[in-house]
N, C-alpha and C positions, 0 to 999 in steps of 0.2 A: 504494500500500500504506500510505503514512505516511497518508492519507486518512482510507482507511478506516478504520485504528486507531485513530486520534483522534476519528470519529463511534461506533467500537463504543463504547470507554472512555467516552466522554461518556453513552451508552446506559446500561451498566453500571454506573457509580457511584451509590451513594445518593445522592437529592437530597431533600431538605428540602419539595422544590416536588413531587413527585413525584405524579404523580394523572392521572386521563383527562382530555382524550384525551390516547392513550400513546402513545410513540415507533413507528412502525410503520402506525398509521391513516393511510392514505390519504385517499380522499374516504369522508365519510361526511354524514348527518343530524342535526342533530337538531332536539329537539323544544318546544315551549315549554306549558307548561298552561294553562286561562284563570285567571284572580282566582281566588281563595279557595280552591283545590282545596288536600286535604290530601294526600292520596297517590295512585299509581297502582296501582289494584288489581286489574288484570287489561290484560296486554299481550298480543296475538298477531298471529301474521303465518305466509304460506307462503310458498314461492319454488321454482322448479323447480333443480336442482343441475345446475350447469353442464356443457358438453360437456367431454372429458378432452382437457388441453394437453397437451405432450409431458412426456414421461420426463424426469427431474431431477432433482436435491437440494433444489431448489423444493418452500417450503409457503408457504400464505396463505391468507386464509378471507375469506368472506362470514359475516356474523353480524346477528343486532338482540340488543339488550339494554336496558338501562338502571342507573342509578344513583339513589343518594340526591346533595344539591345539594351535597358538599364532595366529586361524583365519585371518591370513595374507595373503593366495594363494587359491584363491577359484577356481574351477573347476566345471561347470555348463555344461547339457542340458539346453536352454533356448527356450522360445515359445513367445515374442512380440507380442503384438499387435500395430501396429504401425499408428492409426490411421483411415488409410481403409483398412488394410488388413492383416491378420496374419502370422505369418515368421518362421523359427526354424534355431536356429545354434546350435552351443558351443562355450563359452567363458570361457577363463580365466582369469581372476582379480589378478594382486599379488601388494599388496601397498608400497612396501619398497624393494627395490627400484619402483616404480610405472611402473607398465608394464601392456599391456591389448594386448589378441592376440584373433581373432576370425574366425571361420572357416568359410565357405561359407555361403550367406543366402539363403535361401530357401522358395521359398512360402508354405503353409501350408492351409486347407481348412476347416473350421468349423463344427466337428463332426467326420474329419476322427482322426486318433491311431496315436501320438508318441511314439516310444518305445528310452528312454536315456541310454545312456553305459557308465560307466566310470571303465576301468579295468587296473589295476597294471600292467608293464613288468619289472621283476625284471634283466633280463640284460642289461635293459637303463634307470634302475630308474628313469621309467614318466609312464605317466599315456594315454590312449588315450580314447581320448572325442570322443564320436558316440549321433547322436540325427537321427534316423528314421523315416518315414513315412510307417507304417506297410502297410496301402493297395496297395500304390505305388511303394514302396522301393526306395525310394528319400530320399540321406542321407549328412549329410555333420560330418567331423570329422577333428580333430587334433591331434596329441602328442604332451602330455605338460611335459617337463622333471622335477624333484621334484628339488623346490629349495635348494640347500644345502643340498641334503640327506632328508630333512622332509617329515614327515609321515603322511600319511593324515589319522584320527582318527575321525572328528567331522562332520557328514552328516546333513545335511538339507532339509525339503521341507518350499518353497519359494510364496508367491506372493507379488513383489513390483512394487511400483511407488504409490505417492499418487495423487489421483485426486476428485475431487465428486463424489458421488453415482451413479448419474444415467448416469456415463460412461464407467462403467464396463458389462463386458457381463450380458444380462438378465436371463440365467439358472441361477446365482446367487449361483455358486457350478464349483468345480473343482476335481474331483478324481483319485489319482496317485493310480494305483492298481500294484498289480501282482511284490510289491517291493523285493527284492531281494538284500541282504548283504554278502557279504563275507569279512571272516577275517582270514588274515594270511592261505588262498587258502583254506578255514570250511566254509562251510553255518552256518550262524550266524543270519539269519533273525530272528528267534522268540527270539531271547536272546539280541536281540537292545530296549533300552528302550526309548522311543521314547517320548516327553515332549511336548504339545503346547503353544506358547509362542505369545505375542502381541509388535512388538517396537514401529511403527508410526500409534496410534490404528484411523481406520478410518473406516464406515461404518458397524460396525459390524463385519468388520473380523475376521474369525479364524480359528483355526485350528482343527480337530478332529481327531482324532485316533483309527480307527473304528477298527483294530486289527493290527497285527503285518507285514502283507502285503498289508494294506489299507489306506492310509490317504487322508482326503477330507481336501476342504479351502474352507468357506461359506462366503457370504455377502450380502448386504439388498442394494439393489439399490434404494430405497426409502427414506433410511435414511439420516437423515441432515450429512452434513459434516463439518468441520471447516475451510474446502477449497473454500464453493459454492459462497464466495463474493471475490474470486480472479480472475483477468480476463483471458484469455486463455493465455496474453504471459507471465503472474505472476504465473501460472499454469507451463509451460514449462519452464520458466528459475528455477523456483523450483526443478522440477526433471531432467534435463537436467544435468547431472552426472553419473558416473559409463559404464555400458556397452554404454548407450544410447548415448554419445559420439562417441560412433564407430559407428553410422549404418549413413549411407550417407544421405538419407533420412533424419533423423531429426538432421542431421549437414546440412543440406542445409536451412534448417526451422530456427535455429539457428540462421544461419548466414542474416536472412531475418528480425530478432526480432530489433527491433528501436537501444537498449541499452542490448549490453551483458554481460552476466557474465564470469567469468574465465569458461573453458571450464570442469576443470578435478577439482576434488574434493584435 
């Protein structure tokens, strides 16, 4: 318990340093641009939504996004799992000044297609956030205007929240296919150098880079965790940060836990 408390706290306090990747990214991607590009002007990517783990207090997501290069304004398709049931929006993250805005949520069904948008409009310098349900076409979106002129340069593919092994989906695989770059309005897909990277290593996560429009996120629901002797509300007040603030649902669970922690990172 004293553990835990002292990694939430650490979590929870302003830091100075503060910026992606954020406390809670597991394995993820990322991405590098060639020479001279000025911005990313169109991101997209699909991925099928994973089979449903079991019933839980457990949330954590797969996502792609990106950033401008001082990682400070991140712009995500996102896909929750929230528990008992899967979700998709768009959110954006910007930490300085701290602001989080989220477009509508959506239910989502285990095994059908997200297809993510995030595309440049250069006469309102912002960007608009689209996350799809390709069989349905149930979509929810945003415009997020670029703070201060900044240019988003640095993409990501994402799975966080830390929790135990065996509360993660059981296909034990996640695959963003059919990824799609644009720079400075050039398809730039096969010229993105794409890196897999570990920050909060848990379960085996990772990331793989099976070609230039491919990247998978593996994991061993079997394996020990350094989480499995934390109890479910030392579990949630741990990840209870970042997007997971917004969604009503686990603000209402929140607000039900004996003893809370500050709410926002």
């Amino acid at each position: 318990a004293d553990m835990v408390l002292a990694i939430a706290l650490a979590l929870f306090l302003p830091s100075v340093a503060a910026q992606d990747p954020a406390p809670g990214w597991m394995a993820y991607a990322v991405g590098s641009l060639p020479e001279g590009v000025d911005r990313i002007t169109k991101l997209t990517m699909k991925w099928k939504v994973g089979q449903e783990p079991s019933r839980s207090r457990a949330f954590f997501s797969p996502w792609f996004g990106m950033d401008p290069s001082d990682n400070l304004n991140l712009i995500q398709p996102v896909n929750p799992w929230l528990g008992s049931q899967w979700a998709m929006y768009t959110e954006y993250f910007q930490w300085s000044p701290e602001h989080n805005s989220n477009s509508r949520q959506q239910s989502v069904e285990a095994g059908q297609t997200l297809a993510g948008s995030l595309v440049y409009d250069e006469s309102t310098d912002s960007y608009e956030l689209s996350q799809t349900v390709v069989e349905t076409g149930v979509s929810s979106s945003q415009t997020v205007k670029c703070q201060n002129g900044k240019k988003y340069t640095v993409p990501y593919v994402v799975y966080e929240k830390t929790f135990p092994c065996q509360y993660y989906p059981p296909d034990e695989k996640v695959s963003f296919t059919d990824i799609y770059v644009e720079c400075d309005g050039k398809d730039c897909t096969d010229d993105v150098k794409w890196e897999p990277m570990v920050k909060d290593a848990n379960c085996n996560m990772q990331a793989n880079i099976e070609d230039s429009k491919t990247i998978s996120i593996t994991w061993d629901t079997k394996a020990a965790s350094k989480y499995d002797n934390l109890s479910e509300n030392e579990l949630f007040q741990l990840n209870f940060h970042g997007w997971a603030t917004k969604v009503p649902a686990l603000r209402q669970q929140f607000s039900q836990t004996e003893e809370g922690l500050p709410q926002e990172l």
